[in-house]
C-alpha positions in Angstrom: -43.8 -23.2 -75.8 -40.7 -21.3 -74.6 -39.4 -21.4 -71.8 -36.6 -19.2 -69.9 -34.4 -20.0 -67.1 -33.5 -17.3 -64.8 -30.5 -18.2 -62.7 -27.5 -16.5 -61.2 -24.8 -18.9 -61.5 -23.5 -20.0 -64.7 -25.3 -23.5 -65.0 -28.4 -24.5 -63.9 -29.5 -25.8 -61.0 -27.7 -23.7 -59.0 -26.8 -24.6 -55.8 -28.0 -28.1 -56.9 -25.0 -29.7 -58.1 -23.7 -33.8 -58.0 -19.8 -34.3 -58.8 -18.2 -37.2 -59.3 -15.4 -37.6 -56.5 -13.4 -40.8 -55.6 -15.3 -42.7 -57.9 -18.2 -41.6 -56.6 -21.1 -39.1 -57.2 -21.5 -36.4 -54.5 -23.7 -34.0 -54.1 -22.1 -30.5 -53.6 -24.7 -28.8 -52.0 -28.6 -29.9 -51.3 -28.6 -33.5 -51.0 -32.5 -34.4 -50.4 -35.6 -32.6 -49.7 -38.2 -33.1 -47.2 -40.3 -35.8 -48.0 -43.5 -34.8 -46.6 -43.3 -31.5 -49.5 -45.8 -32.8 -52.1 -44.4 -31.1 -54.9 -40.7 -32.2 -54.4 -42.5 -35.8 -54.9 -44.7 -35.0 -57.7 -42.4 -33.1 -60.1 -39.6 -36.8 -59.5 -42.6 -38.7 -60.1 -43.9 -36.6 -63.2 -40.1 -36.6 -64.5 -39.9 -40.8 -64.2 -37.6 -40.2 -61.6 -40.0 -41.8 -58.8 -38.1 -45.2 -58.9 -35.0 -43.4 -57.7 -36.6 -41.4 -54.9 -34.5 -43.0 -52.0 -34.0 -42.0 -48.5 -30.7 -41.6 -46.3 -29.9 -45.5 -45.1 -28.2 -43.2 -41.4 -30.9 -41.7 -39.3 -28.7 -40.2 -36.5 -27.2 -37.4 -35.5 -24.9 -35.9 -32.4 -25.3 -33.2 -30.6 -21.7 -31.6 -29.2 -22.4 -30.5 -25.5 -20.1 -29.7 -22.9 -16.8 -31.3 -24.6 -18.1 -34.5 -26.0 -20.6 -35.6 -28.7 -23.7 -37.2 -27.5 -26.1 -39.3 -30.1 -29.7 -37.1 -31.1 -32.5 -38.6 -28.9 -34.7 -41.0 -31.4 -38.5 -40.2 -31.5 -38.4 -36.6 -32.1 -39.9 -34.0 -34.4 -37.5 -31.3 -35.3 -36.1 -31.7 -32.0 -38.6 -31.4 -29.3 -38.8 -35.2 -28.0 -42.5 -37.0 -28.0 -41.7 -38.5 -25.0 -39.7 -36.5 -22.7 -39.2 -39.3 -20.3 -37.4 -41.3 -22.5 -34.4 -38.2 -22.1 -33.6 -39.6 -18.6 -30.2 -40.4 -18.4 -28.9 -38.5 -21.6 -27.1 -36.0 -20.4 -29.2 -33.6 -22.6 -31.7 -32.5 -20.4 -31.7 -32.4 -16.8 -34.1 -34.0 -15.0 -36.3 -30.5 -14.2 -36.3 -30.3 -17.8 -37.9 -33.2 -18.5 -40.1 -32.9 -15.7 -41.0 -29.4 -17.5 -41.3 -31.0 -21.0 -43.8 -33.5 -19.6 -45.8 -30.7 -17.6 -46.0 -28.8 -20.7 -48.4 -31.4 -22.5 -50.6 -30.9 -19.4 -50.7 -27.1 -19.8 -54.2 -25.9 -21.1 -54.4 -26.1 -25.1 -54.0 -22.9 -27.1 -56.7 -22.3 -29.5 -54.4 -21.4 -33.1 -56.3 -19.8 -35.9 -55.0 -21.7 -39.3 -53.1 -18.4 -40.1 -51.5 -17.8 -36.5 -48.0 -17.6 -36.4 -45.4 -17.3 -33.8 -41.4 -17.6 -32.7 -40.0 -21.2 -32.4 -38.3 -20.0 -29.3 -41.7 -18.3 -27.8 -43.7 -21.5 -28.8 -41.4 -24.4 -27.6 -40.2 -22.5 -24.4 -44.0 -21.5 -23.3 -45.3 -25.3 -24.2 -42.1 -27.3 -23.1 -39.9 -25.2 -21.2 -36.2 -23.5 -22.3 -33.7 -26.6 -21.6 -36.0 -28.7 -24.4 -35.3 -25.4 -26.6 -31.9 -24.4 -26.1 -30.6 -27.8 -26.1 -32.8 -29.8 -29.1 -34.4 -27.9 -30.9 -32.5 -24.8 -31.5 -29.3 -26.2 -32.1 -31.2 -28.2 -35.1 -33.3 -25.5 -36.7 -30.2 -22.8 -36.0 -27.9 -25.3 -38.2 -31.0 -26.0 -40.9 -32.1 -22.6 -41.4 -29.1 -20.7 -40.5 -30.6 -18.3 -37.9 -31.3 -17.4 -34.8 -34.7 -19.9 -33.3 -35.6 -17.6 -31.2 -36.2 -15.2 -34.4 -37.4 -18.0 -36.7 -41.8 -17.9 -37.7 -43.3 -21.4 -36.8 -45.2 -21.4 -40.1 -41.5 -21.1 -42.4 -39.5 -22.9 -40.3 -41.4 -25.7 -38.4 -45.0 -26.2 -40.1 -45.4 -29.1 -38.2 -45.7 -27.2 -34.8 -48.2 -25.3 -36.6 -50.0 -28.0 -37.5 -49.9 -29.6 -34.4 -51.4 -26.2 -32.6 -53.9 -26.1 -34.8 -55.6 -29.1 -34.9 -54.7 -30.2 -30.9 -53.7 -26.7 -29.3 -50.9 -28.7 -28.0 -47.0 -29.3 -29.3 -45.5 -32.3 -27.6 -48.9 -34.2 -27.5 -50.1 -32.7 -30.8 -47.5 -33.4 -32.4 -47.5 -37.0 -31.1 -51.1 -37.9 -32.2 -50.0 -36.2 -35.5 -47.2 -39.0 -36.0 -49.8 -41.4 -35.0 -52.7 -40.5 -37.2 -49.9 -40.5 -40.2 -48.5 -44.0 -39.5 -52.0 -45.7 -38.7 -51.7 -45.4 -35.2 -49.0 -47.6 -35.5 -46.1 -45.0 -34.4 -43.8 -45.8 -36.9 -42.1 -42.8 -38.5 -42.3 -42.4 -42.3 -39.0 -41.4 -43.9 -38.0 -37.5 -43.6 -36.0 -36.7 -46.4 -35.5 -37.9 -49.9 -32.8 -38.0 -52.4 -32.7 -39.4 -55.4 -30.1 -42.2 -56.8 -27.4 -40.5 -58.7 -27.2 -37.1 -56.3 -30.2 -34.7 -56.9 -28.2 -33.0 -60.0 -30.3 -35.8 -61.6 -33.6 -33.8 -60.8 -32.1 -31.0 -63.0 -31.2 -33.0 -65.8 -33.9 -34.6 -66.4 -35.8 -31.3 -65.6 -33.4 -29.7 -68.3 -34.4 -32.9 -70.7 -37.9 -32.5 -70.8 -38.1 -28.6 -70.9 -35.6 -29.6 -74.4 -38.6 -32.1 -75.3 
């Protein structure tokens, strides 16, 4: 079988690229994938790479608001917290904010059709109010997708909210009883992202390696 490789730059792999640096390997550009992408998993797996599947050992982020930088709330799914209340005392949302988060899981579910779509910013602010928008989950899907939130489709850049919609008509709560159902009911969080041991530029050689085979 022959295969060809389109690609712009002049190796491949692209933007996937691991350097070694202080002694080190780094990657260069993506650094893991999103662990709940099936094939991402499967093709590691398929390659004999599913021993090195690994997942970052730092969970936390900071957010910088008014001058200083305060630590990303825990317990949240792409930025909208799954319990507000918890928020109290952060500094991130103001108390009406919260209050407004929490009043949003009360507000009458939306029945979503499994191909609905809508704006990030037009879901979260209608189910959870602006401050939980503007101040969480924006500023993380802005910096991921490199866009405007407000502008960004649910279905491309937040599938979970979709998700949650669909099968609960909720967010917060949906997507609460989705973490749930996925840990057992046990509310532990399985792991985000992977990477793989060695930088990800190992996915494209052994990629390269059996396309040779």
């Amino acid at each position: 079988t022959d295969v060809e490789v389109v690609e712009s730059a002049a190796r491949v792999g692209g933007k996937i690229l691991t350097s070694p640096f202080a002694d080190r390997d780094v990657d260069c550009g993506a650094d893991a994938f999103l662990a709940r992408v099936p094939e991402a998993v499967a093709v590691c797996r398929e390659l004999g790479l599913g021993d090195d599947l690994v997942s970052p050992a730092a969970t936390r982020a900071a957010l910088h608001l008014d001058g200083r930088l305060h630590p990303f709330p825990a317990d949240t799914v792409l930025g909208v917290p799954l319990d507000p209340e918890r928020l109290r005392g952060s500094d991130l949302v103001s108390d009406a904010g919260i209050d407004r988060a929490l009043a949003g899981d009360d507000l009458e579910p939306e029945p979503w059709t499994a191909e609905q779509d809508d704006a990030v910013g037009a879901l979260v602010r209608r189910r959870l109010g602006d401050e939980v928008f503007e101040r969480l989950v924006a500023p993380l899907l802005a910096g991921v997708n490199c866009g405007d939130a407000d502008e960004l489709s649910v279905r491309a850049g937040a599938p979970q909210f979709a998700e949650a919609m669909v099968r609960h008509g909720t967010l917060g709560a949906g997507l609460r009883r989705l973490r749930d159902e996925a840990s057992g009911g046990g509310g532990a969080q399985a792991p985000v992202f992977h990477g793989l041991r060695g930088g990800t530029g190992t996915l494209i050689d052994a990629l390269c390696a059996d396309l040779e085979a």
